[in-house]
C-alpha positions in Angstrom: 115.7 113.7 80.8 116.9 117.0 80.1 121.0 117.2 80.4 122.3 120.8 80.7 126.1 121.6 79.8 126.8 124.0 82.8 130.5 123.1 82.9 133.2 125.0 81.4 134.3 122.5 78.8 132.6 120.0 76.0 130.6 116.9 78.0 129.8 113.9 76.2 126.2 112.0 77.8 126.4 108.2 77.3 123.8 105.8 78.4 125.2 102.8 80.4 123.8 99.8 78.1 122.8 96.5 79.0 126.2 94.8 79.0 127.3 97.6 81.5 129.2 99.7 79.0 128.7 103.2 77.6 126.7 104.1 74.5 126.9 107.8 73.2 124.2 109.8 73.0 125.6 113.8 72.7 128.5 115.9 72.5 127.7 119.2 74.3 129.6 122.2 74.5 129.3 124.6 77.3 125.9 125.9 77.7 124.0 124.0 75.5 121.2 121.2 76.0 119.4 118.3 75.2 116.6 116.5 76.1 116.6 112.5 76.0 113.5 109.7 75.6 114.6 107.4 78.8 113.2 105.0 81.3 114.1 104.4 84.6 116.5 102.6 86.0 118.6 103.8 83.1 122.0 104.9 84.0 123.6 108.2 82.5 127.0 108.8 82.8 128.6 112.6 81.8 132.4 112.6 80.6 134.7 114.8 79.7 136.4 114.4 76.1 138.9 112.4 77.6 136.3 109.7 79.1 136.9 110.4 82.6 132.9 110.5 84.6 132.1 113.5 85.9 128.6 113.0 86.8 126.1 109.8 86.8 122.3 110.4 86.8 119.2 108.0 86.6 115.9 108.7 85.7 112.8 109.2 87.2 109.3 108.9 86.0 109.1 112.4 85.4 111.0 114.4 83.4 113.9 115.9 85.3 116.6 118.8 84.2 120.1 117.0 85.0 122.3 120.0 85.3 126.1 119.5 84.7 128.5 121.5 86.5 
């Protein structure tokens, strides 16, 4: 999965682990990228710095561009 920061402010990707609770993966500030090895039916979540979700995404067997905004 590639996650692009297209928000205005830092986003931090976490994955949702198995005991249902968020594991960090990247800090990105605005307009930069990163691409993540994944399966599916693993959840994403996208935060703010404060913690607060902004956006949720879950894979698919190909690779998908999951655009922030």
């Amino acid at each position: 999965m590639d996650f692009v920061n297209s928000h205005g402010s830092t986003v931090v990707v976490h994955w949702i682990n198995y005991d249902g609770r968020r594991q960090q993966y990247a800090v990105l500030r605005p307009g930069q990228s990163y691409r993540q090895q994944t399966y599916v039916g693993h959840p994403w979540v996208v935060a703010d710095e404060r913690g607060r979700g902004l956006v949720c995404f879950e894979p698919d067997r190909q690779t998908l561009r999951a655009v922030i905004r």
